[in-house]
PDB file as gemmi writes it, atoms N, CA and C in Angstrom:
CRYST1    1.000    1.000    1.000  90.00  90.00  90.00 P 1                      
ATOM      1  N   UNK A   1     -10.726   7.930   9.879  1.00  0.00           N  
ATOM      2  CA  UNK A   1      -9.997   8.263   8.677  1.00  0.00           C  
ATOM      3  C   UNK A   1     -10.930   8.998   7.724  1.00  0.00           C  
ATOM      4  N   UNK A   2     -10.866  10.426   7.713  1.00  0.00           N  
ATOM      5  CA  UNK A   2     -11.929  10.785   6.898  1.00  0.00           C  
ATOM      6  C   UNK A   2     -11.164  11.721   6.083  1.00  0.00           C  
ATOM      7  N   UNK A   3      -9.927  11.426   6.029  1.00  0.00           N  
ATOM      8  CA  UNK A   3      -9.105  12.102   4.533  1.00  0.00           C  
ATOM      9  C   UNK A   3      -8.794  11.329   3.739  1.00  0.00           C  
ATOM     10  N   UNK A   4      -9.732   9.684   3.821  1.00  0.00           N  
ATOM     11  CA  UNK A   4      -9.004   8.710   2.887  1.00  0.00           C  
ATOM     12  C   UNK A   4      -9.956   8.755   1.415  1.00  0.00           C  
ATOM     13  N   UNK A   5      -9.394   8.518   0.850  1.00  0.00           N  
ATOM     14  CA  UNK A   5     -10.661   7.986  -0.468  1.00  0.00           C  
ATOM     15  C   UNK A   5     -10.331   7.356  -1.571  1.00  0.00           C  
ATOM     16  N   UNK A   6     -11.229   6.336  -2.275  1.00  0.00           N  
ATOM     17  CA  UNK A   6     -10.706   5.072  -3.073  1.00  0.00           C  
ATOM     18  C   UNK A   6     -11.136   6.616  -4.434  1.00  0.00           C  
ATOM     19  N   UNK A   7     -10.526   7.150  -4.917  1.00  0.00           N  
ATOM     20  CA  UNK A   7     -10.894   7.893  -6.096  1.00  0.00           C  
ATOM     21  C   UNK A   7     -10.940   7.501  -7.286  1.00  0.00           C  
ATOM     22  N   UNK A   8     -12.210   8.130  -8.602  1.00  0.00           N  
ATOM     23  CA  UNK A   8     -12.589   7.328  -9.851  1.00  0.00           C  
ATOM     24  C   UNK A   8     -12.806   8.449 -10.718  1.00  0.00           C  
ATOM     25  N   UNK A   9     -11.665   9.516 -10.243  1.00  0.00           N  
ATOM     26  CA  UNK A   9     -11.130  10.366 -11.503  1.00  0.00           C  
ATOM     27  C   UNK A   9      -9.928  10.801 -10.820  1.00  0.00           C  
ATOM     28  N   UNK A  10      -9.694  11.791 -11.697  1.00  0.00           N  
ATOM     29  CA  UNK A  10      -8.439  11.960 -11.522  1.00  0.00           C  
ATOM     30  C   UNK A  10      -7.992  13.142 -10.401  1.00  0.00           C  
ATOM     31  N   UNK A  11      -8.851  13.692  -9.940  1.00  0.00           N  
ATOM     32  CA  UNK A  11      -9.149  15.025  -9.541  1.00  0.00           C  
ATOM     33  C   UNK A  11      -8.408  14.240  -7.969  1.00  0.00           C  
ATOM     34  N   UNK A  12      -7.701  15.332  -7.499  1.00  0.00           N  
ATOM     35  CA  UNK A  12      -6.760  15.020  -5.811  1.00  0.00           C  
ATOM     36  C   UNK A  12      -7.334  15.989  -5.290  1.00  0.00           C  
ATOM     37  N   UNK A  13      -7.227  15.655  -3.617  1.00  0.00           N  
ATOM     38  CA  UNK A  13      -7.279  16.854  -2.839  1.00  0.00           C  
ATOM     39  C   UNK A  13      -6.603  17.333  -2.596  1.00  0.00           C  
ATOM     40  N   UNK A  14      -6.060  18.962  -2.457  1.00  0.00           N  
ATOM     41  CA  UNK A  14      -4.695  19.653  -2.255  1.00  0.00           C  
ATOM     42  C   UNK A  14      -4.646  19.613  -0.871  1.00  0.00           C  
ATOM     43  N   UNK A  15      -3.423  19.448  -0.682  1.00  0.00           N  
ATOM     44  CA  UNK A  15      -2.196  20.423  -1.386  1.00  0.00           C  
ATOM     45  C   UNK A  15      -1.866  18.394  -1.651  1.00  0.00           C  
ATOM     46  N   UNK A  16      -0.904  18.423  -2.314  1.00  0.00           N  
ATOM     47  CA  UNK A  16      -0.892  16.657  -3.022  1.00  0.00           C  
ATOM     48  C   UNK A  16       0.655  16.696  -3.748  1.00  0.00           C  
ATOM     49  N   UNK A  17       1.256  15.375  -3.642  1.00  0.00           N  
ATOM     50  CA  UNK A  17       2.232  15.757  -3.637  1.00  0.00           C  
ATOM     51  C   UNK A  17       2.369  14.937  -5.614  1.00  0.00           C  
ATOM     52  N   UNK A  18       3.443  15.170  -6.262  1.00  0.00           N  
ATOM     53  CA  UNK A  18       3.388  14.987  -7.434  1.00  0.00           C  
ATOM     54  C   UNK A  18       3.851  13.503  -7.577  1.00  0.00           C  
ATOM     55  N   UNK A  19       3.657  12.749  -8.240  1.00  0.00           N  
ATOM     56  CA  UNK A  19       4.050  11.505  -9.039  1.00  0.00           C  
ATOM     57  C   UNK A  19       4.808  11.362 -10.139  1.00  0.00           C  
ATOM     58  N   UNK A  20       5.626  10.795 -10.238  1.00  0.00           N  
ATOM     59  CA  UNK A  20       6.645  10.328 -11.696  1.00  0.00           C  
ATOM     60  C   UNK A  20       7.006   8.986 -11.917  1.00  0.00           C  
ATOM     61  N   UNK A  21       7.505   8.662 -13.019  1.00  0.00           N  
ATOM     62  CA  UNK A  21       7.268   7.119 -13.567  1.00  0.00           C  
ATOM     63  C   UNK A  21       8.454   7.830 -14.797  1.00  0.00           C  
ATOM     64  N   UNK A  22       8.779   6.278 -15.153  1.00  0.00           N  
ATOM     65  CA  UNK A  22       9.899   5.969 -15.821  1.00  0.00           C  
ATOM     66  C   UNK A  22       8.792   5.042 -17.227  1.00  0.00           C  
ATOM     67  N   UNK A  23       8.520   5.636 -18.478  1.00  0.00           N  
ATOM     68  CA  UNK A  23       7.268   5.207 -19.141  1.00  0.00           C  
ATOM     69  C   UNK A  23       8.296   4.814 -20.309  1.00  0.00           C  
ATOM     70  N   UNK A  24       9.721   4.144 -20.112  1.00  0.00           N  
ATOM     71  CA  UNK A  24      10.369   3.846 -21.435  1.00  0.00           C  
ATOM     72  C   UNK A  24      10.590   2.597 -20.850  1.00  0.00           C  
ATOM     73  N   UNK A  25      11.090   1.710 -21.967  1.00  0.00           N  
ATOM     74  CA  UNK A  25      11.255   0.092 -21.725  1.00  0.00           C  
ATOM     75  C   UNK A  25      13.338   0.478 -20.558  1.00  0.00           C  
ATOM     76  N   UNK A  26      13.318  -0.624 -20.185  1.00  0.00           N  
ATOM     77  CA  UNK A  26      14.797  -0.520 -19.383  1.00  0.00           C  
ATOM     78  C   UNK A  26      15.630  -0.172 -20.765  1.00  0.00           C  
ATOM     79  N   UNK A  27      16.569   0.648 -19.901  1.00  0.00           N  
ATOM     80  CA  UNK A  27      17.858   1.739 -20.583  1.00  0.00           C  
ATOM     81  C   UNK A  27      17.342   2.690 -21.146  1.00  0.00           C  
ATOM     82  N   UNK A  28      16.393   3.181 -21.376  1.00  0.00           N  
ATOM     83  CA  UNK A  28      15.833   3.967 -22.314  1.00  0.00           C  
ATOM     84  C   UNK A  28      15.239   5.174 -21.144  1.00  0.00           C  
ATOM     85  N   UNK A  29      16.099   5.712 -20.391  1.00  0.00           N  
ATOM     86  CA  UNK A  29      15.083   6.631 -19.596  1.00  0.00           C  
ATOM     87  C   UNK A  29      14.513   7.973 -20.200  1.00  0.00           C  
ATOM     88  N   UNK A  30      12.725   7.866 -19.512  1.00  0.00           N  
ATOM     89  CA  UNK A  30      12.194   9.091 -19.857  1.00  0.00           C  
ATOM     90  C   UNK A  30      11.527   9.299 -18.585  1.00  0.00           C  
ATOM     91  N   UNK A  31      11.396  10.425 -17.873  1.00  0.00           N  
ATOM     92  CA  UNK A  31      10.965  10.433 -16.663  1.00  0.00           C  
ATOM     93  C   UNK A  31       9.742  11.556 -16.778  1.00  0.00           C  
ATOM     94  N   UNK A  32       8.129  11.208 -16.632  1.00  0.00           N  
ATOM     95  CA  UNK A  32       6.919  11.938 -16.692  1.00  0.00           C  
ATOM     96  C   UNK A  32       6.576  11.670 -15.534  1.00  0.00           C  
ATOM     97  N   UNK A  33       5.489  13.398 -15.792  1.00  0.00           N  
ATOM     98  CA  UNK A  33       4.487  13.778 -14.683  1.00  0.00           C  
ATOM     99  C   UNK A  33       3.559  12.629 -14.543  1.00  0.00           C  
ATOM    100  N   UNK A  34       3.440  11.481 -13.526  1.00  0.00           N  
ATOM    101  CA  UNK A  34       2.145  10.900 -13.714  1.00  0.00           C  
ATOM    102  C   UNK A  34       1.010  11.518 -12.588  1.00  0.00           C  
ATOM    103  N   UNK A  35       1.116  12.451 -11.869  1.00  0.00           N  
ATOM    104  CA  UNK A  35       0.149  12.869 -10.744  1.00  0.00           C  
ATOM    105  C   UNK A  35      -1.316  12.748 -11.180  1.00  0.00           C  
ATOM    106  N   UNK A  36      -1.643  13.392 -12.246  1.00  0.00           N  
ATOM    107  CA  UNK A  36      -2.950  13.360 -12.890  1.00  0.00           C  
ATOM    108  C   UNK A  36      -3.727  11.926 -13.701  1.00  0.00           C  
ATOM    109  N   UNK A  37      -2.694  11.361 -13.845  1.00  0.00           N  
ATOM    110  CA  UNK A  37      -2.899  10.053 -14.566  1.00  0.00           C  
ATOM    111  C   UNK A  37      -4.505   9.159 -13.611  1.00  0.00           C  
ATOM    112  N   UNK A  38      -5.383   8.277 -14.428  1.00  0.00           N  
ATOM    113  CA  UNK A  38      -6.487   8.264 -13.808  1.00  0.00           C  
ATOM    114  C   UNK A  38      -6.124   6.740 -12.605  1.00  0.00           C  
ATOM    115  N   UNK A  39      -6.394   6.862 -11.324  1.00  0.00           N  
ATOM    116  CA  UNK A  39      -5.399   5.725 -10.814  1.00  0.00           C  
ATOM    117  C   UNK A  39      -6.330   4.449 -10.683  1.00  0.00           C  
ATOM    118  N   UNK A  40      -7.655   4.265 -11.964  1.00  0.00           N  
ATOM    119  CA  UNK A  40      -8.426   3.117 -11.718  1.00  0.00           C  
ATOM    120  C   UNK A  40      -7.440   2.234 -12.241  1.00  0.00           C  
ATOM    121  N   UNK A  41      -6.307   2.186 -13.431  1.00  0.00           N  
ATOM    122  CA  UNK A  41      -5.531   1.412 -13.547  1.00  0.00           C  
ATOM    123  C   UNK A  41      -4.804   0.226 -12.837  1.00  0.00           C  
ATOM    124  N   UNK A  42      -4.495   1.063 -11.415  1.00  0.00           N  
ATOM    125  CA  UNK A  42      -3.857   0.272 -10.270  1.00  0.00           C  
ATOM    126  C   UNK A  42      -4.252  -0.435  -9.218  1.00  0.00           C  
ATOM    127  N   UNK A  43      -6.047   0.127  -8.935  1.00  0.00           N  
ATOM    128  CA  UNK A  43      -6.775  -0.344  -8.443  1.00  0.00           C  
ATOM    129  C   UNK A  43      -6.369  -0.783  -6.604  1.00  0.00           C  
ATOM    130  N   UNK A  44      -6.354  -1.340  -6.140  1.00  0.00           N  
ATOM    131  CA  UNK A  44      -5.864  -1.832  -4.832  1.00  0.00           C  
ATOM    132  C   UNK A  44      -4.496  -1.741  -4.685  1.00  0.00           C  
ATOM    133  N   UNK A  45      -3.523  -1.613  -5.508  1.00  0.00           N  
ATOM    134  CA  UNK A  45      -2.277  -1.430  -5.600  1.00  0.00           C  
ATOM    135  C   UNK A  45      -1.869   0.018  -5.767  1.00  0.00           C  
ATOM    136  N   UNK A  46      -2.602   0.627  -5.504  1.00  0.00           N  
ATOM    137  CA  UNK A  46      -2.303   2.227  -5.567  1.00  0.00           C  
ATOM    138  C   UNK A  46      -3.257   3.395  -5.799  1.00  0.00           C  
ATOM    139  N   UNK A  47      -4.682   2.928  -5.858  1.00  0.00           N  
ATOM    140  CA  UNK A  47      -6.114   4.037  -6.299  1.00  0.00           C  
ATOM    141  C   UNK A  47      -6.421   4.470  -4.989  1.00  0.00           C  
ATOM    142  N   UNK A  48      -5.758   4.091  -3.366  1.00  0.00           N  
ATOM    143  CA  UNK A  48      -5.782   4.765  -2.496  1.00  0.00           C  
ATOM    144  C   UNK A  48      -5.404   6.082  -2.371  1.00  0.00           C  
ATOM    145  N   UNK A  49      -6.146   7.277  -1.405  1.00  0.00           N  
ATOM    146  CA  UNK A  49      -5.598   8.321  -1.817  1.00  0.00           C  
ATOM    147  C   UNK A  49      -5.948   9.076  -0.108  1.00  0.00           C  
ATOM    148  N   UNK A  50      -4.425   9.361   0.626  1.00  0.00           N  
ATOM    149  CA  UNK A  50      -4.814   9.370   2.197  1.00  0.00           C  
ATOM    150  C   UNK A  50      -3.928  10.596   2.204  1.00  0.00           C  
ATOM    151  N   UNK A  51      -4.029  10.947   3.562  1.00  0.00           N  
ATOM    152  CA  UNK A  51      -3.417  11.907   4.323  1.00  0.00           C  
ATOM    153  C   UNK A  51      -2.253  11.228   5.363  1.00  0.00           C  
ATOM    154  N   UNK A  52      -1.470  11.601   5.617  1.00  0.00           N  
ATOM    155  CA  UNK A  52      -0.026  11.253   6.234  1.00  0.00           C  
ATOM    156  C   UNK A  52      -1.141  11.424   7.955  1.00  0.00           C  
ATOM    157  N   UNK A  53      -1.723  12.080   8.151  1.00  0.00           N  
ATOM    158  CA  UNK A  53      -2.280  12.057   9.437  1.00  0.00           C  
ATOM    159  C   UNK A  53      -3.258  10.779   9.629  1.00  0.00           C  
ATOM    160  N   UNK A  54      -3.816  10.296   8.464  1.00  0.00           N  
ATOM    161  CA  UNK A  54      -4.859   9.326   8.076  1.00  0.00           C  
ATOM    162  C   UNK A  54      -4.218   7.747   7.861  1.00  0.00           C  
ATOM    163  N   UNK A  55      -3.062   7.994   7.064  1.00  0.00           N  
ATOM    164  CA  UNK A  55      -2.019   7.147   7.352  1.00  0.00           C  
ATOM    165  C   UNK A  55      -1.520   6.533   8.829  1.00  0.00           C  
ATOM    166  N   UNK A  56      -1.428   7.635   9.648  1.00  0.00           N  
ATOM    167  CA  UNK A  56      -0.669   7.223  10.644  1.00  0.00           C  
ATOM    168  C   UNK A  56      -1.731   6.494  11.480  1.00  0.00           C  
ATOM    169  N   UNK A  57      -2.955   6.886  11.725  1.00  0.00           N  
ATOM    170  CA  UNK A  57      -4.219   6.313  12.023  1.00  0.00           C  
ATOM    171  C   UNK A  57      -4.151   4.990  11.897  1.00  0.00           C  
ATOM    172  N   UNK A  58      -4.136   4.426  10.655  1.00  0.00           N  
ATOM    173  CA  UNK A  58      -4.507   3.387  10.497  1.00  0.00           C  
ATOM    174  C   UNK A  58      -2.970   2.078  11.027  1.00  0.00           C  
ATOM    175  N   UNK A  59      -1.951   2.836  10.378  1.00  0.00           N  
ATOM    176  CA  UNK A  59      -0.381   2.012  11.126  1.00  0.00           C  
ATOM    177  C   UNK A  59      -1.054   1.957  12.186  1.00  0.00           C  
ATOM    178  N   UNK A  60      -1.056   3.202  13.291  1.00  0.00           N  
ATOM    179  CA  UNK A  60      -1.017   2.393  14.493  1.00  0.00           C  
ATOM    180  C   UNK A  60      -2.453   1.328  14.977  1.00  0.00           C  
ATOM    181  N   UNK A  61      -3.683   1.515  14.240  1.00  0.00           N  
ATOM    182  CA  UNK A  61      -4.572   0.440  14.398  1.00  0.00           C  
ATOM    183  C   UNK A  61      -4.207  -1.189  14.077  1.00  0.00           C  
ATOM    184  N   UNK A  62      -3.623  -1.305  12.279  1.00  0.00           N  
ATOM    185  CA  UNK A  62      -3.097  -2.510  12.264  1.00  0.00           C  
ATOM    186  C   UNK A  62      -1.751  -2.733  13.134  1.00  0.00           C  
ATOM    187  N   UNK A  63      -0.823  -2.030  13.242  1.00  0.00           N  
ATOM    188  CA  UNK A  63       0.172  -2.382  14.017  1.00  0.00           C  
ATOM    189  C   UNK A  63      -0.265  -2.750  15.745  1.00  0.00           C  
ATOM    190  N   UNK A  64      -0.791  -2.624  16.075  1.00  0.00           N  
ATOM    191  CA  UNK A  64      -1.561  -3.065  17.187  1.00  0.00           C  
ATOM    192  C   UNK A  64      -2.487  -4.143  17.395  1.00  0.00           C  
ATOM    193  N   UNK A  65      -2.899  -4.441  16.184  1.00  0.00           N  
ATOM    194  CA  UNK A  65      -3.889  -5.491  16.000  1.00  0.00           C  
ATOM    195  C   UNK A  65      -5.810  -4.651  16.365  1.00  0.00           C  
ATOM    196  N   UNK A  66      -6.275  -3.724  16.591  1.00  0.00           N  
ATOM    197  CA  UNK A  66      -7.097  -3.065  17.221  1.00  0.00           C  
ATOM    198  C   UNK A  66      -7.938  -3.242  15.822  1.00  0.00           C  
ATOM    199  N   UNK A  67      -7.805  -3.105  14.663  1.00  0.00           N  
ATOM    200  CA  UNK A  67      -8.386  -3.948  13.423  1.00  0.00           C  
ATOM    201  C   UNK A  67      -8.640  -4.993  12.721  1.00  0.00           C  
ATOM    202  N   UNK A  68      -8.765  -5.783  14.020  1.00  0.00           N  
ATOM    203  CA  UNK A  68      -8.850  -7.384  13.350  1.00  0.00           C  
ATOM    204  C   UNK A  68      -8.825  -8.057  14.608  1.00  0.00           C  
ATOM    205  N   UNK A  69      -9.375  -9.272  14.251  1.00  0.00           N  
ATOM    206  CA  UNK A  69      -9.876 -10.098  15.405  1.00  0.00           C  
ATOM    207  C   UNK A  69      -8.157 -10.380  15.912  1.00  0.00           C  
ATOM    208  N   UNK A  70      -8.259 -11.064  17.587  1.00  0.00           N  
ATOM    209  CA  UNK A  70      -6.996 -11.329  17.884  1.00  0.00           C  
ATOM    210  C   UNK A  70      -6.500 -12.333  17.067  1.00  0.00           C  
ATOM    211  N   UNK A  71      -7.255 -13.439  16.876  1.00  0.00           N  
ATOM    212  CA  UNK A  71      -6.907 -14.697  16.011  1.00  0.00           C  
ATOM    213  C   UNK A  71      -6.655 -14.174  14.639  1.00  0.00           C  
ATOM    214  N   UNK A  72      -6.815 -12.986  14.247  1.00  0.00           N  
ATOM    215  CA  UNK A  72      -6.025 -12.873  12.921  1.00  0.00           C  
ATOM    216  C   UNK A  72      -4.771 -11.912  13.251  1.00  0.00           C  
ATOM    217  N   UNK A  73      -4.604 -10.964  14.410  1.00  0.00           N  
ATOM    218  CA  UNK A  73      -3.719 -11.126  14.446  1.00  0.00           C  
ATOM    219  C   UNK A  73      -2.497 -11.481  14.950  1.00  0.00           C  
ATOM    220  N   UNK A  74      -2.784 -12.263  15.673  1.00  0.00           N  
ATOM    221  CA  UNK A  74      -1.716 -13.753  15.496  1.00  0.00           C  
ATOM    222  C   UNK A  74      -1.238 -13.991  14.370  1.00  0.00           C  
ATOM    223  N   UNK A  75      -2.291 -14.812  13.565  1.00  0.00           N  
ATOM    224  CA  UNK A  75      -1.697 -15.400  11.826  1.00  0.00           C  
ATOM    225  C   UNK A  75      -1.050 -14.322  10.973  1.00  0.00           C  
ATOM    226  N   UNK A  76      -1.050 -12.701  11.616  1.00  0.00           N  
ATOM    227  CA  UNK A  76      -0.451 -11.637  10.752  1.00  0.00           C  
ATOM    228  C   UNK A  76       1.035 -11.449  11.862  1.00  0.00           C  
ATOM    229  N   UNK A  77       1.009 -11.855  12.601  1.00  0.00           N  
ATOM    230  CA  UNK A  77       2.845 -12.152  13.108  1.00  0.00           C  
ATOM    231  C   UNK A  77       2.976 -13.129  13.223  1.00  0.00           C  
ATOM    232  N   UNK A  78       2.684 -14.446  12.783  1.00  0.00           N  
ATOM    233  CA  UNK A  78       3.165 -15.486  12.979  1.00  0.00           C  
ATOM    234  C   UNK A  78       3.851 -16.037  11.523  1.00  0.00           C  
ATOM    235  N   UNK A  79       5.587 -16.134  11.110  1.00  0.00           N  
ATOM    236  CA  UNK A  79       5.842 -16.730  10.153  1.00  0.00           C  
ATOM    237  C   UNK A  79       5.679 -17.763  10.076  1.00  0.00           C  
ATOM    238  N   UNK A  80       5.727 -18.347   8.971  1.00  0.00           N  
ATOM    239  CA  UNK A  80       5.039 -19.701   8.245  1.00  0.00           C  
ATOM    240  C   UNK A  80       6.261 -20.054   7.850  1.00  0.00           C  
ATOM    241  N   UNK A  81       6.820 -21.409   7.735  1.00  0.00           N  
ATOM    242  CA  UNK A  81       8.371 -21.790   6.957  1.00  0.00           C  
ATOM    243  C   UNK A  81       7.574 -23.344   6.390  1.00  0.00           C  
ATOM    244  N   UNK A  82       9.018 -23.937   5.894  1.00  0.00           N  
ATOM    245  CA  UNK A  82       8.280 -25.393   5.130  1.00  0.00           C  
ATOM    246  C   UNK A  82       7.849 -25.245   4.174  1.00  0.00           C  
ATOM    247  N   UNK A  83       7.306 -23.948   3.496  1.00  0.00           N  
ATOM    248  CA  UNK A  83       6.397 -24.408   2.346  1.00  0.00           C  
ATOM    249  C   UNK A  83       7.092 -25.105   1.179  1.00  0.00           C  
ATOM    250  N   UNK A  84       6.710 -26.277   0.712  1.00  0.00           N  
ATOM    251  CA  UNK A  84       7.489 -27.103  -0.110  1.00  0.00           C  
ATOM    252  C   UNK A  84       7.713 -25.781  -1.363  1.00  0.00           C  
ATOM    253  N   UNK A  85       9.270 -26.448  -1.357  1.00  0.00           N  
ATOM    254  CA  UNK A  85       9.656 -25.359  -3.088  1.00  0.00           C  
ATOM    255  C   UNK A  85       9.922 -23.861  -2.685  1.00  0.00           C  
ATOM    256  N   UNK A  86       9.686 -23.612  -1.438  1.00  0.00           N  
ATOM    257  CA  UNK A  86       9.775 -22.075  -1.121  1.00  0.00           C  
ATOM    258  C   UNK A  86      11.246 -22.184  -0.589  1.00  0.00           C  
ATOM    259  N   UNK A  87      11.933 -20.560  -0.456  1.00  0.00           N  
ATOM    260  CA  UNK A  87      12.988 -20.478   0.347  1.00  0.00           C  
ATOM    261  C   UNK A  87      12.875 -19.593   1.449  1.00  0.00           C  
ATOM    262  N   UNK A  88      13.336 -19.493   2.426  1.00  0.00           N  
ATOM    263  CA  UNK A  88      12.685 -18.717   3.500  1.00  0.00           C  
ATOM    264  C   UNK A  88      11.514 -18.683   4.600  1.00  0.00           C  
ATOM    265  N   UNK A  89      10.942 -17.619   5.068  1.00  0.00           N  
ATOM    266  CA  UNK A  89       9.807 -17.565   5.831  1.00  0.00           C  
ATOM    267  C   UNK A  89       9.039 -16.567   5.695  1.00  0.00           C  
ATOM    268  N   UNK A  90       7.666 -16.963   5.586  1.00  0.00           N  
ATOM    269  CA  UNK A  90       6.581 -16.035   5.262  1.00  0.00           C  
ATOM    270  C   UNK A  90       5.235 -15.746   6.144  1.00  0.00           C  
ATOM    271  N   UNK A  91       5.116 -14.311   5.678  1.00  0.00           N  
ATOM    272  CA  UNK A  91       3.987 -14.001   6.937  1.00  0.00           C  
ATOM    273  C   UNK A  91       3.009 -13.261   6.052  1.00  0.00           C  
ATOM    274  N   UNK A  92       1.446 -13.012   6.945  1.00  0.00           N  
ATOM    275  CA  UNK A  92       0.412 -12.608   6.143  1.00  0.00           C  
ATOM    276  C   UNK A  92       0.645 -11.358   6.079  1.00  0.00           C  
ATOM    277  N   UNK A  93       1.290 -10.437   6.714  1.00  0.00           N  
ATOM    278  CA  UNK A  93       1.215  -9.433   6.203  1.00  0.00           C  
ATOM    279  C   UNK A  93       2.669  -8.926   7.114  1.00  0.00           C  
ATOM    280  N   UNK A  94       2.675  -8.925   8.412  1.00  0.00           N  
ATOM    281  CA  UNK A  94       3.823  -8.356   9.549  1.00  0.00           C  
ATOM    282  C   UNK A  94       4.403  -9.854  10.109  1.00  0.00           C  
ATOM    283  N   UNK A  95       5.754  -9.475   9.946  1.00  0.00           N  
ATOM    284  CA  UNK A  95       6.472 -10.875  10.253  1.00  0.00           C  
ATOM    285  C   UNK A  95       7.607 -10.275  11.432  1.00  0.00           C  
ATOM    286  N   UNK A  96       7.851 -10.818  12.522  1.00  0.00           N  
ATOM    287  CA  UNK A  96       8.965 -10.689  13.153  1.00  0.00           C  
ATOM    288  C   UNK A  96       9.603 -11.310  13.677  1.00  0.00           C  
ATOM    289  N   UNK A  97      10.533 -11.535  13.958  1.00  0.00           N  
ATOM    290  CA  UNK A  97      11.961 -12.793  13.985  1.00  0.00           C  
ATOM    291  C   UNK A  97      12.712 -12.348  15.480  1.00  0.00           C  
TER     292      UNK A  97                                                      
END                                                                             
């Protein structure tokens, strides 16, 4: 993966596709450019910055398990149920039924 990068300005590599956000409280729509916006804000939740070819790389590594020991991934398809107070069934990351 060598089109990925955790970036700490704002600067993209082209060609990049644009971003928008809804920056008014609910009912109140205003819809802005956020592409340039600096993405240390989001941190692990979105300061990733990949290529759709770099992307696909990595799906098919975790989707295979080829990134992680077998014993983890097991515990990443194996749902979990019971948890007191919960509703449903939960998995660490890929769940299938």
């Amino acid at each position: 993966m060598t089109q990925t990068s955790w970036p700490t300005t704002t600067a993209l590599p082209t060609p990049y596709a644009h971003g928008y956000t809804d920056d008014q409280p609910a009912g109140a729509r205003r819809i802005v450019e956020a592409t340039n916006w600096n993405p240390n804000w989001a941190d692990a939740a979105g300061q990733l910055v990949s290529t759709v070819d770099d992307m696909a790389k990595w799906t098919k590594g975790m989707g295979s398990g080829a990134l992680v020991s077998p014993e983890m991934q097991t515990q990443r398809l194996t749902w979990v149920s019971g948890i007191p107070g919960a509703t449903g069934n939960y998995g660490l990351a890929i769940g299938r039924s």
